[in-house]
N, C-alpha and C positions, 0 to 999 in steps of 0.2 A: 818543414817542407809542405808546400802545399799539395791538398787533394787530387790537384790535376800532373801534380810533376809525376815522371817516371820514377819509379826505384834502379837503380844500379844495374841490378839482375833483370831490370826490364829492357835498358836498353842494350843490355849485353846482348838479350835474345833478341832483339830489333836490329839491333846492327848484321849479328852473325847466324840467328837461324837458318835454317835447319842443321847447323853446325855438331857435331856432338864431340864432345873429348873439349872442351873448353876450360881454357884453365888460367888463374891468376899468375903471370910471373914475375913482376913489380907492382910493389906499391910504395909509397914514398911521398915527401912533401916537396915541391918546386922552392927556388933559389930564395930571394929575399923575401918573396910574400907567403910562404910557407904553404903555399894552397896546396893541395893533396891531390894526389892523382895514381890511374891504376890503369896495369899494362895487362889486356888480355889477349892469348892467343888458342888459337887453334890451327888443324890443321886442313889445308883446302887442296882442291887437282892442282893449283900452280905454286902449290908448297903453304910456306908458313904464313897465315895473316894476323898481323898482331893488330890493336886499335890502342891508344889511349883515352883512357874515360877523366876528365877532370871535375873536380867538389868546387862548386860556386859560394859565395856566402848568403844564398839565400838556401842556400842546404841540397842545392838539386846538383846532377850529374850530367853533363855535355861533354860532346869531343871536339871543345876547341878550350883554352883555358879561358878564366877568365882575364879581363883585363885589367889592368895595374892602375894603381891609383892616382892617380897623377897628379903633378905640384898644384899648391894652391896656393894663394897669396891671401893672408889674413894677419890685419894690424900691420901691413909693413914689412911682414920676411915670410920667405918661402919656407913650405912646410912639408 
C-alpha cells in the first residue's frame, strides 16, 4: 500500500465519524474475482447505516469495488 492510501480504519472514521459503537458485520470475498470486502455499521438518528469498504489489488480500501478484468484478445482467443 502506498504512503498516501488510507488504512481501512481511516476511512471507516472518514466515512462515519463522529459515530461510536461501530462495528464489523460482514466480511467476505465477492463472486468470481474473489476481491474482499467489509460491511460496517453503526447506529445513526435515522436508524442503521451500514457502508461497504472494498480491497483493490493495489492493497488500498474504497467504497465502490473494484472493476473486473476484462476479456482480452492475445494470439487469437479470448482470455
Amino acid at each position: 500500500m502506498d504512503v498516501g492510501q488510507i488504512s481501512l480504519r481511516g476511512l471507516i472514521d472518514k466515512w462515519l465519524a463522529p459515530a461510536s459503537g461501530v462495528r464489523v458485520t460482514q466480511f467476505s470475498r465477492t463472486g468470481q474475482s474473489r476481491g474482499r470486502f467489509v460491511r460496517v455499521e453503526t447506529e445513526h438518528s435515522a436508524g442503521t447505516l451500514a457502508i461497504y469498504f472494498f480491497r483493490h489489488g493495489d492493497g488500498s480500501w474504497c467504497v465502490f469495488p473494484p472493476s473486473d478484468s476484462r476479456a482480452t484478445l492475445v494470439g487469437g482467443r479470448m482470455i
